[in-house]
C-alpha positions in Angstrom: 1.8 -1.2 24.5 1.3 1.0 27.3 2.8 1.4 30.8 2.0 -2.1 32.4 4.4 -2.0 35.8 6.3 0.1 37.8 9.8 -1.6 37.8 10.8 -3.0 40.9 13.9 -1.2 41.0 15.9 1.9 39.7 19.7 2.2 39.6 22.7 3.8 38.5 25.1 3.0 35.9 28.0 3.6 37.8 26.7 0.3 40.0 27.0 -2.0 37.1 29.8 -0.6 35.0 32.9 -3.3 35.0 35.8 -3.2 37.2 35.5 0.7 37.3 35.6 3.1 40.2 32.6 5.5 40.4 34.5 8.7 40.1 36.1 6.6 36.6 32.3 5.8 35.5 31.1 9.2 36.0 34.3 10.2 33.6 33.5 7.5 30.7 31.4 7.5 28.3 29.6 3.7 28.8 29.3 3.3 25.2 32.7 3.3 24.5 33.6 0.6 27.5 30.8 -1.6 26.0 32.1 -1.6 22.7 35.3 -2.8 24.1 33.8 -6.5 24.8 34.1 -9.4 22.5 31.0 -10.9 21.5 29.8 -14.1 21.0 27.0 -15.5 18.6 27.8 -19.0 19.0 24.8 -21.7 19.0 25.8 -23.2 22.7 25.1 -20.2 24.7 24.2 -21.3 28.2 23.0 -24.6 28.0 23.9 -28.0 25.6 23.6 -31.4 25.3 25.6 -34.1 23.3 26.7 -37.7 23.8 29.5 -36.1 25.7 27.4 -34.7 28.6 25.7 -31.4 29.4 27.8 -28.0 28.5 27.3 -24.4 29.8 28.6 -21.2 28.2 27.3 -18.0 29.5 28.3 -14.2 28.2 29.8 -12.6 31.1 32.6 -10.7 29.7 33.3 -7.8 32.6 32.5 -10.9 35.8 35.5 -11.8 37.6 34.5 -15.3 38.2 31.3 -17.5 37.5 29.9 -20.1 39.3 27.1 -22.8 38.1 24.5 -24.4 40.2 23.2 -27.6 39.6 19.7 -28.2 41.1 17.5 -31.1 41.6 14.1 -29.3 41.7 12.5 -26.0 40.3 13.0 -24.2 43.6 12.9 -24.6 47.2 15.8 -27.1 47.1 19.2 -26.8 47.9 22.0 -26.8 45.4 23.7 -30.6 44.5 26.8 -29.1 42.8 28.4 -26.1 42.5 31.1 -25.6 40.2 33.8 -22.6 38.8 33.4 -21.7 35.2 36.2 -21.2 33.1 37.0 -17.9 31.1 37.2 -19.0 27.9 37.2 -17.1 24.7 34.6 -13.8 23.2 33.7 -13.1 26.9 32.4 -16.2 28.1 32.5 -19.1 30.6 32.4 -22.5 30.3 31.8 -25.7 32.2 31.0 -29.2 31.3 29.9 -32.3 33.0 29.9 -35.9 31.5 26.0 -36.8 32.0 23.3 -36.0 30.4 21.3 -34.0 33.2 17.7 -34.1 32.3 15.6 -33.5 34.8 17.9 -31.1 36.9 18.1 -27.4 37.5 20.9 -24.6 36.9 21.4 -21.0 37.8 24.2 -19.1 36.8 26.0 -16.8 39.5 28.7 -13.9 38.5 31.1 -11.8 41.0 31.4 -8.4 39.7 33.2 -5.1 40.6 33.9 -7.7 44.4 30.4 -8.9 45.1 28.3 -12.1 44.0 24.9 -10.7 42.3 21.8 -12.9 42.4 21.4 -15.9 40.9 20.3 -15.9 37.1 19.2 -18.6 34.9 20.9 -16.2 32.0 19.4 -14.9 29.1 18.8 -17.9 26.5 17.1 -20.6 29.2 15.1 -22.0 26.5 13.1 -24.0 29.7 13.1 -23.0 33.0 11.0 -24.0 36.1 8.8 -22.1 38.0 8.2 -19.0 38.1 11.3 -18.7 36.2 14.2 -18.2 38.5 16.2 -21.4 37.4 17.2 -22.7 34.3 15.6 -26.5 33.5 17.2 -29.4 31.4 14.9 -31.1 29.5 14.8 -33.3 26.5 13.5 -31.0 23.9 12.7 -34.0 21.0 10.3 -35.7 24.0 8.2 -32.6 23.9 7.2 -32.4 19.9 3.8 -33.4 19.2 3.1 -36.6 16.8 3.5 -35.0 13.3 5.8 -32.4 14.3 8.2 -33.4 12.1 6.2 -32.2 9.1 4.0 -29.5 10.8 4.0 -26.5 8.5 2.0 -23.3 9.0 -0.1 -21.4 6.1 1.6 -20.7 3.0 1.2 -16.9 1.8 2.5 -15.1 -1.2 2.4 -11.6 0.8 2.2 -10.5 4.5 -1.0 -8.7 2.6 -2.5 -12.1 2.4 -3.1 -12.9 5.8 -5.6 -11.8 8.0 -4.6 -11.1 11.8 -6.7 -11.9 14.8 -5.1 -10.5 17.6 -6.5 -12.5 21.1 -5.2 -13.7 24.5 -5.0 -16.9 25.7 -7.7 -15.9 29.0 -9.4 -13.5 26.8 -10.4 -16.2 24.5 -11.2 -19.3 27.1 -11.8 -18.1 30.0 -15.3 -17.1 30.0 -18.1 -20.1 31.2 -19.9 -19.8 28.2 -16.8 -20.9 26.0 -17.3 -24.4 26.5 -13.3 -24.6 26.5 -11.9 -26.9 29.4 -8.7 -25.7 29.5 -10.0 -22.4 30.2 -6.9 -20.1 30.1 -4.4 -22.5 28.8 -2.5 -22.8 25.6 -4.6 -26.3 25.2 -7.8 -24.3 24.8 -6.9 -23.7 21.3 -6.3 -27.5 20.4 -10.0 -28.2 21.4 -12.3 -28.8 18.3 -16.2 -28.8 18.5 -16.6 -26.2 21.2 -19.7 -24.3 21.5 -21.6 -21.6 23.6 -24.9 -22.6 25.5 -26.8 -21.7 22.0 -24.5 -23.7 20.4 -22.6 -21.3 18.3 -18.6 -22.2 17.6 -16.1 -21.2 19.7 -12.6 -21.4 20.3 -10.5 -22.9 17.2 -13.6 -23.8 15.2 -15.0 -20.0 15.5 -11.6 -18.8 14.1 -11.9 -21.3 11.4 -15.7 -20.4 10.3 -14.3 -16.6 10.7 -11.5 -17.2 8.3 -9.0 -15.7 9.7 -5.5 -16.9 8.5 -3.2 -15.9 11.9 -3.8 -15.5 15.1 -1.4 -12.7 16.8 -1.2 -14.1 20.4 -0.2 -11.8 23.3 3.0 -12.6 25.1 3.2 -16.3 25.3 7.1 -16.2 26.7 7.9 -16.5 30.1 7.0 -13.4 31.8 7.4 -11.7 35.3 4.1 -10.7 37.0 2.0 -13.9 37.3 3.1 -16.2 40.1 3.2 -19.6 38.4 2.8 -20.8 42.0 -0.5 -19.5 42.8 -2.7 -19.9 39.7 -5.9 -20.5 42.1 -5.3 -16.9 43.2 -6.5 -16.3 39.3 -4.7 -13.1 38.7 -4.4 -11.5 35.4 -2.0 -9.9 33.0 -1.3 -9.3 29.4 2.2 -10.2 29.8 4.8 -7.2 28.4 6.6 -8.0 31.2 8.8 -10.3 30.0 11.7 -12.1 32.4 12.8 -15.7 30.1 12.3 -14.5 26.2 12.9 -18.0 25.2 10.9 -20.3 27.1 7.1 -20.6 27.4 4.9 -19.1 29.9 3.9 -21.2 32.6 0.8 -20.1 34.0 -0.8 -20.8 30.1 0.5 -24.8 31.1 -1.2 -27.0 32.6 1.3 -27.9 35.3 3.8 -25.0 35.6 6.5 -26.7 37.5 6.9 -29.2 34.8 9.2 -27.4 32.6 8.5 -29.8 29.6 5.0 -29.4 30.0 4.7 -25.3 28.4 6.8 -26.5 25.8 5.2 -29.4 25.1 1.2 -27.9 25.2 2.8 -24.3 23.5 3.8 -27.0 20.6 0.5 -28.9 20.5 -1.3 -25.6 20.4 1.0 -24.5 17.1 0.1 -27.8 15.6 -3.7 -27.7 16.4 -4.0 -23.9 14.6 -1.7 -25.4 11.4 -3.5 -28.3 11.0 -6.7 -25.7 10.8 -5.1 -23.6 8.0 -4.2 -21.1 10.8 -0.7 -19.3 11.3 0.3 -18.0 14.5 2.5 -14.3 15.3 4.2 -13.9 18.4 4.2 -10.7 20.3 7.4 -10.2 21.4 9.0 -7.4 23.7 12.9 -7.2 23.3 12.6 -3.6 24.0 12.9 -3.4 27.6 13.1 -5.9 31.0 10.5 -6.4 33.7 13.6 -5.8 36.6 16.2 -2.7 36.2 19.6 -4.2 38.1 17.8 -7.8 38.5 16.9 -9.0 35.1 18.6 -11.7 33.6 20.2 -9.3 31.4 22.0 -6.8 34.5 22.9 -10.3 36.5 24.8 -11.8 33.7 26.6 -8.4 31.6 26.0 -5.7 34.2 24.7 -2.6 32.1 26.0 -3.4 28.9 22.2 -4.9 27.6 20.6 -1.5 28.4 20.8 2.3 27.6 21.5 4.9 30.2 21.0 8.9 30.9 23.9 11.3 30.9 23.1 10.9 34.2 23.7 7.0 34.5 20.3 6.1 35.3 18.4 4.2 33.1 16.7 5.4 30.0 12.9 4.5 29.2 11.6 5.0 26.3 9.7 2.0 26.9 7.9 3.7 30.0 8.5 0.7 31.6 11.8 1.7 33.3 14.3 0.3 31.1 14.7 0.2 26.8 17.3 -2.4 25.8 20.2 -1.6 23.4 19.6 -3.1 20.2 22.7 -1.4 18.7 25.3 -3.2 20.9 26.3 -6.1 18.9 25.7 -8.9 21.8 22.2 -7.6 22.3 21.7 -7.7 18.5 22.4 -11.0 18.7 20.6 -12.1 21.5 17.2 -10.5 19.0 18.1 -12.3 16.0 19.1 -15.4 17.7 15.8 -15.6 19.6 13.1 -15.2 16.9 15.3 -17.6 14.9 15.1 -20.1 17.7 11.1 -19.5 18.1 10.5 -19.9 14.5 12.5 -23.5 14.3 12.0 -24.8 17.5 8.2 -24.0 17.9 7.4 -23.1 13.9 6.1 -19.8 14.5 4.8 -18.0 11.4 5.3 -14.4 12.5 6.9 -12.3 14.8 4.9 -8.3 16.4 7.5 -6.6 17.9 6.3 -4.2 20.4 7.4 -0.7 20.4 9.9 -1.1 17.8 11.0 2.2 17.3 13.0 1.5 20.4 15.3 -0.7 18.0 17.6 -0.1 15.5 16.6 -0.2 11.8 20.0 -2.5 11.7 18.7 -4.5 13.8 15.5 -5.1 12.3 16.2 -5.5 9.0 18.6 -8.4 10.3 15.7 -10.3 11.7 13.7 -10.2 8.6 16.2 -11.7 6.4 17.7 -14.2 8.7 13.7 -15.5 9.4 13.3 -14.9 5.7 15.9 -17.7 5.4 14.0 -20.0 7.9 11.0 -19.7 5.9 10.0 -17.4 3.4 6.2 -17.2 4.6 7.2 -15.4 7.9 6.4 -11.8 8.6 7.4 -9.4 10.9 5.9 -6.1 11.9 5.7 -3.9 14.9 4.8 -0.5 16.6 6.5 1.9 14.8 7.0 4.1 18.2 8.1 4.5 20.8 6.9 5.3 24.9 9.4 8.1 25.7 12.9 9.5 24.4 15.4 8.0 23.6 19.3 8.2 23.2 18.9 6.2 20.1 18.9 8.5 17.5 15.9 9.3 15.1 17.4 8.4 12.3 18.3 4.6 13.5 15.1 4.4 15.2 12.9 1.8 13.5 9.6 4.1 13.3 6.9 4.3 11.3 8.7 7.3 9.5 11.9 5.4 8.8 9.7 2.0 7.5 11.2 2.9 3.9 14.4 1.8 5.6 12.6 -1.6 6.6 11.7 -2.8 3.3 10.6 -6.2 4.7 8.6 -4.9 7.5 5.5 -3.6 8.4 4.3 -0.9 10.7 0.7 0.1 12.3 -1.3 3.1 11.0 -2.4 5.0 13.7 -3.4 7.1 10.2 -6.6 5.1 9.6 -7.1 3.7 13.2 -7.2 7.3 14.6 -9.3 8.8 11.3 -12.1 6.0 11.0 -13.1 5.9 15.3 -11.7 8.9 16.4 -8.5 9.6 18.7 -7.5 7.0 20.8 -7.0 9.6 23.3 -10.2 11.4 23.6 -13.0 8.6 24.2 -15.9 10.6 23.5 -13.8 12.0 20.2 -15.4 10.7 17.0 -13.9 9.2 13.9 -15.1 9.3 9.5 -17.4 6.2 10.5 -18.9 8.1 13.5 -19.7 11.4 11.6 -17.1 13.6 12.2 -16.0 15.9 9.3 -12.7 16.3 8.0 -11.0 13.6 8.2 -11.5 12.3 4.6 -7.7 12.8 3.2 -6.3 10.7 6.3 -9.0 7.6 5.7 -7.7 8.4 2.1 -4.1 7.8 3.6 -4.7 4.4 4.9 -7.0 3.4 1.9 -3.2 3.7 0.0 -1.2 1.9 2.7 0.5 4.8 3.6 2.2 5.2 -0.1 2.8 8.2 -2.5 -0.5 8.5 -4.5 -1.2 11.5 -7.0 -4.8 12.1 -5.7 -4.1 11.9 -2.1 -2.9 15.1 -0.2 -1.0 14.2 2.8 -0.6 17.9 3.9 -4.1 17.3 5.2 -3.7 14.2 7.3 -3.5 13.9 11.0 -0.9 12.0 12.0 1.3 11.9 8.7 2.1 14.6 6.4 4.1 12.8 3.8 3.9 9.3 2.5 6.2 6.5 4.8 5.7 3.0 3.0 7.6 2.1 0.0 4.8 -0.4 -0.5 1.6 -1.4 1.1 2.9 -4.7 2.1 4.4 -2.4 4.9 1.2 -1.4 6.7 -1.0 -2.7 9.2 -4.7 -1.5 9.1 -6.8 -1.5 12.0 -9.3 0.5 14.5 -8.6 -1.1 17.5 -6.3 -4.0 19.5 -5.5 -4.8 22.8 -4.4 -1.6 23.7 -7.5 1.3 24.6 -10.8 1.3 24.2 -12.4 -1.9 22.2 -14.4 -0.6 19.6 -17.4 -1.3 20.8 -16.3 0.4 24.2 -15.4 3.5 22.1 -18.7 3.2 20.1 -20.9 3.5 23.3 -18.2 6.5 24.7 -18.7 8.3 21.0 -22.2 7.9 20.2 -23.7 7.6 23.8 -27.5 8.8 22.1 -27.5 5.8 19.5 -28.9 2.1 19.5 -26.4 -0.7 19.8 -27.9 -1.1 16.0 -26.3 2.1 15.0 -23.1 1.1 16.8 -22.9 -1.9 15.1 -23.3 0.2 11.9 -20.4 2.1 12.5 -18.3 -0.9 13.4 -19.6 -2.5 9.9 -18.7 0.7 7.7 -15.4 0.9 10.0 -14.5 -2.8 9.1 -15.0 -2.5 5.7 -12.8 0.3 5.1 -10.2 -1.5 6.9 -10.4 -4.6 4.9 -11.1 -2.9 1.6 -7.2 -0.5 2.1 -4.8 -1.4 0.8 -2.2 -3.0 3.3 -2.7 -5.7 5.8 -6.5 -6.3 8.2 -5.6 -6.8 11.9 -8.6 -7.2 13.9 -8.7 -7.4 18.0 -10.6 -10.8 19.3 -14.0 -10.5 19.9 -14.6 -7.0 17.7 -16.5 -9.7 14.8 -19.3 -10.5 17.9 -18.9 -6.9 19.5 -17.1 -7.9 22.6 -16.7 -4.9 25.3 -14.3 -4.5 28.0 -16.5 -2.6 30.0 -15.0 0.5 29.2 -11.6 0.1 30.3 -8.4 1.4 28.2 -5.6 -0.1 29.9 -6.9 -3.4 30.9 -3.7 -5.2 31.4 -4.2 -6.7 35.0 -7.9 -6.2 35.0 -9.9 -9.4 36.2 -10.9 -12.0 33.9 -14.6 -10.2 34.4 -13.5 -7.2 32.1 -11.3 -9.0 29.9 -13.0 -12.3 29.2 -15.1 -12.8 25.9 -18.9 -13.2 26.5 -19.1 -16.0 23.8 -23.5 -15.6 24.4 -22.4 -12.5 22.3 -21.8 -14.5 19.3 -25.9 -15.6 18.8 -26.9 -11.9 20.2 -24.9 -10.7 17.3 -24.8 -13.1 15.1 -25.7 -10.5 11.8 -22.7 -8.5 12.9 -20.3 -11.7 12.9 -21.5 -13.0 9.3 -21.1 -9.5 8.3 -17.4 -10.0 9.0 -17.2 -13.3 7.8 -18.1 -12.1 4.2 -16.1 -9.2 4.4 -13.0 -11.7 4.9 -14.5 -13.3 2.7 -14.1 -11.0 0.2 -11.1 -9.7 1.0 -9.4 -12.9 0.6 -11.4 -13.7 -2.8 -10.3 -10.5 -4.6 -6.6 -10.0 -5.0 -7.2 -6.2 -6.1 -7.9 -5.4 -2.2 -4.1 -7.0 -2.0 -1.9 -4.6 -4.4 1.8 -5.4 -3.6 3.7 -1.8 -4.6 2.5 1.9 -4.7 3.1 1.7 -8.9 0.0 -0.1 -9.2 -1.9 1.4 -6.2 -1.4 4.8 -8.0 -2.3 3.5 -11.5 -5.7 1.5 -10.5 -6.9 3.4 -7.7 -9.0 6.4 -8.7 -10.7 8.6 -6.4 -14.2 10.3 -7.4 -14.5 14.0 -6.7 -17.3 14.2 -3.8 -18.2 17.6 -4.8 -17.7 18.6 -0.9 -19.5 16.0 0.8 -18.5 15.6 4.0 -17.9 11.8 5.5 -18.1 10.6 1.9 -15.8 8.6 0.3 -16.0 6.8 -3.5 -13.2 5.6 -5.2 -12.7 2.4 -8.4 -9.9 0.1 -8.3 -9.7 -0.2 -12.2 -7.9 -2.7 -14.7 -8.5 -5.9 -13.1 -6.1 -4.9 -10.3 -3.6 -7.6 -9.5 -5.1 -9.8 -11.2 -8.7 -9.7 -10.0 -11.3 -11.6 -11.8 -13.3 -8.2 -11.4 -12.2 -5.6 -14.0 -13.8 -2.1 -11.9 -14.8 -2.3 -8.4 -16.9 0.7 -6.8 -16.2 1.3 -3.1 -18.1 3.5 -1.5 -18.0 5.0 2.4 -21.0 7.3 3.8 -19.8 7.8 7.7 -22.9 10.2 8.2 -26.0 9.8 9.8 -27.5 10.9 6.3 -27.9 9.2 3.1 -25.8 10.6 -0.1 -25.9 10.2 -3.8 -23.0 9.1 -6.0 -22.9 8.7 -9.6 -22.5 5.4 -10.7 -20.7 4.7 -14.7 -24.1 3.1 -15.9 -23.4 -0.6 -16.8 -24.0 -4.0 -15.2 -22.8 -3.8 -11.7 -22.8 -7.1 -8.8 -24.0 -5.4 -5.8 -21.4 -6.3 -3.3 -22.2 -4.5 -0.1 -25.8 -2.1 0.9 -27.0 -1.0 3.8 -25.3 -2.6 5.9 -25.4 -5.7 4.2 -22.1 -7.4 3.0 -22.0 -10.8 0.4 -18.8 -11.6 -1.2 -20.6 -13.6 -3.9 -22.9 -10.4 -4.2 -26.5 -9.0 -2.8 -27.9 -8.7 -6.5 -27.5 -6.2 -9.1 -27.3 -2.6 -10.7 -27.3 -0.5 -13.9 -25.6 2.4 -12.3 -26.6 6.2 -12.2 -27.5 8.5 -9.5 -27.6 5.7 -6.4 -28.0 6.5 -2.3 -25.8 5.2 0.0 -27.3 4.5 3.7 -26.3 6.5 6.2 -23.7 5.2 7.9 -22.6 2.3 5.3 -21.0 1.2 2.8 -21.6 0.5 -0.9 -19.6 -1.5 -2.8 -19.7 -2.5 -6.8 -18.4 -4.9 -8.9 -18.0 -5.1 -12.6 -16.8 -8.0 -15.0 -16.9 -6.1 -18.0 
């Protein structure tokens, strides 16, 4: 993630420290007053219902009194009760009336230090209405789709199993020739037979005939910076915003002042993708706030949710203008608690947590085990980074570095992203797959998932100098998401001189090495038909004209896309591409001596790896624009991948000896015997 807003306000900490003078403030260390509060991980935070009536308990433990307002609309209405909350016990407040309110609408409202902050809906409104400002009550059993009962997403042995497409819900619809009609909507993935004007698949059927096994879907909670109100006005944004972390976004409904509606159509999508064989990851953003003093978080505990400066300001290692305090126990909490909630109440399969180095490792390795619990298929990884400094120390930080600390989660590598394209910061910088020299040992690095291997010398990698995953089940392999250049932008900024042909040979050989490594594929939406963003890095407000996918693309490049769909093919076929611990990545991976070559790559994964049908398999990567011979073992060998040319069932076959590899390419080998 990358800077997306400027926060709409900046303050200090003495404004929101409890019942403290500012000369007191300035004199206490905010850490130690924090850890003074009780905490509360009950299940009736905020809002219940039971045959008793409906029940409010909301975390406020420094407010000197609490009001709740009942609504009878979303907004623009005026208030039908207002009553005071009782201090009850851990730091919270509680009211209760006898009915069952569906339909209605609350806020929360605390005094603190002598003065009534804005309205809140709190932290855990599960549904709100909108635009988000007010809490909604709504029947939650009414908005499950027929089946839910028994919906189930895909089962997988390892996270190194699945297959990740990475997409937006615009991105994906939005463009005419999608043939989607709910362009934009979390609906559009529900809608079978789908075409483009060639009649190609799109939408869910595309991700089916791609065979893909998750789809990683940008921020689908409630966030800050689209107006729900104003959806003609068709504005744009990725959504790391975020304002209600546990209650869908509106503006991907189809009638956003309907607070059961985004629940109900978020559910219906879920269903639709499992009933395709299709799991879905959330991206989620606990890290920091959209609002400084008026998120939900500073207008119910005042301070407590976030980290400050010396100084008292806020700090932002987020680059945002806020990070969140994952080490406090109520904020713990209020993590766990919410990807537990996503993962029952909408069946999510997987959980991307962006810029997790801004958590604890605590902290993390408590949301694996309790989602572990919930079901045993889900996975969690994250960016193992962060934006900017932080007071958390390094050694709690969950980064890429500290992963071995993680055991159950994984971590991007910027390793082989950054080695196979070239750096993400230099456009015109190229990568192995584009011809530039040297960076053998760090494509090496992410063929081995990041582990300790005997023939690979981390002293010459780029961005790591010392193995970081216990396993390879703890890496994510890719060359590009959301985030920077596509790779087709970055292609055509690399290799400006070349044909879109040679591009698309680049983005083959890069492919290839990223679903041959060792660790988990995560590809971005649209790379499999060479989508473009028309050069733009940061495209997180740009117009639906950048970030739309040209679905024509699909027939233009139609080689390219089967190409992919036989390397997951392939992938998915052959468990030896799906080693679980760096014990049997160091026995069965050999690496062949090159004799110098620069941009040349060969290696055998030996012994029937894992269990592979396929007792030696030759995998070869020439990122030149010149051919090179290898030495091939002479015996019978299932040519796998040529020239550009990829089948998982195999092109033909081979005796071995002195072979070329195509410039640009890769060559892989198989052998039974």
């Amino acid at each position: 993630m990358k800077i997306h807003f400027i926060p709409i306000c900046m303050s200090t900490l003495i404004a929101s420290l409890p019942m403290v003078s500012a000369t007191d403030a300035l004199a206490q260390n905010p850490d130690a007053i924090y850890s003074t509060y009780e905490t509360y991980n009950g299940s009736d935070l905020e809002m219940t219902l039971n045959a008793s009536g409906t029940h409010f308990r909301l975390w406020s433990p420094s407010a000197q009194a609490v009001r709740l307002k009942i609504y009878p609309t979303g907004r623009n209405s005026a208030s039908e009760q207002t009553i005071e909350m009782t201090r009850d016990k851990n730091g919270t407040w509680t009211a209760g009336i006898p009915q069952k309110l569906y339909g209605k609408f609350y806020t929360f409202q605390i005094l603190h230090n002598g003065k009534w902050l804005d309205e809140t809906p709190g932290v855990w409104a599960k549904a709100v209405g909108i635009n988000g400002n007010r809490g909604a009550i709504i029947d939650f059993d009414a908005t499950n789709p027929e089946g839910w009962d028994n919906d189930k997403g895909p089962t997988i042995k390892n996270i190194n199993d699945a297959v990740i497409y990475e997409m937006h819900h615009r991105d994906f619809s939005m463009h005419p020739s999608s043939g989607i009609a709910s362009k934009g909507k979390f609906l559009a993935l529900t809608e079978h037979g789908t075409t483009n004007p060639k009649g190609d698949k799109t939408g869910i059927d595309h991700l089916k005939e791609l065979g893909v096994t998750h789809v990683h879907i940008l921020p689908s909670y409630d966030y800050n910076s689209v107006d729900e109100a104003n959806l003609p006005a068709n504005t744009y944004n990725w959504g790391y915003d975020p304002q209600n972390y546990n209650a869908p976004e509106g503006s991907y409904s189809t009638n956003p002042a309907n607070p059961s509606t985004r629940v109900s159509e978020m559910k219906e999508m879920v269903k639709a993708l499992h009933d395709a064989g299709i799991g879905v990851v959330m991206d989620v953003v606990y890290n920091h706030t959209a609002e400084n003093d008026g998120s939900n978080f500073s207008l119910t505990a005042p301070g407590y949710y976030y980290r400050h400066r010396p100084d008292g300001s806020y700090s932002d290692a987020s680059g945002c203008g806020n990070e969140t305090a994952s080490e406090r126990q109520q904020m713990r909490n209020f993590i766990v608690n919410s990807v537990k909630y996503w993962a029952k109440e909408y069946h999510i399969d997987g959980f991307r947590f962006d810029l997790m180095a801004i958590h604890d490792t605590t902290t993390m390795n408590e949301v694996a085990r309790e989602l572990k619990k919930i079901n045993p298929d889900i996975f969690v990884y994250g960016e193992g980074w962060t934006a900017g400094d932080s007071p958390l120390p390094v050694a709690q930080r969950a980064l890429k570095d500290n992963v071995s600390a993680m055991p159950q989660i994984a971590v991007f590598s910027d390793d082989i992203r950054d080695a196979i394209k070239g750096h993400y910061t230099d456009e015109t910088d190229r990568g192995f797959a584009t011809g530039k020299p040297g960076l053998e040992e760090t494509v090496k690095i992410g063929i081995v998932g990041a582990t300790a291997h005997p023939q690979v010398d981390y002293s010459k990698g780029n961005n790591s100098k010392a193995p970081y995953a216990l396993s390879p089940t703890q890496v994510i392999n890719y060359v590009s998401c959301h985030d920077d250049l596509t790779l087709t932008d970055k292609l055509a900024k690399s290799l400006p001189e070349e044909s879109v042909a040679d591009r698309q040979r680049a983005a083959k050989l890069a492919q290839t090495i990223v679903f041959t490594s060792q660790g988990t594929p995560f590809i971005f939406a649209g790379e499999e038909i060479f989508r473009d963003k028309k050069g733009v890095h940061n495209s997180y407000k740009s117009p639906d004209s950048i970030n739309a996918i040209d679905w024509n693309l699909k027939n233009e490049n139609a080689d390219l896309f089967d190409y992919y769909v036989e390397l997951i093919k392939l992938r998915k076929t052959h468990p030896a591409f799906r080693m679980t611990t760096s014990e049997e990545l160091a026995k069965n991976i050999v690496f062949d001596d090159t004799k110098g070559q620069n941009n040349l790559i060969s290696y055998s994964i030996k012994n029937n790896a894992n269990g592979d049908s396929w007792k030696e398999i030759k995998v070869i990567f020439n990122g030149s624009d010149q051919p090179r011979t290898v030495k091939i073992p002479k015996a019978r060998w299932i040519v796998i991948a040529e020239d550009g040319t990829l089948k998982a069932e195999g092109l033909g076959n081979s005796n071995g000896g002195t072979l070329t590899v195509a410039p640009r390419s890769a060559m892989i080998l198989a052998r039974e015997k």
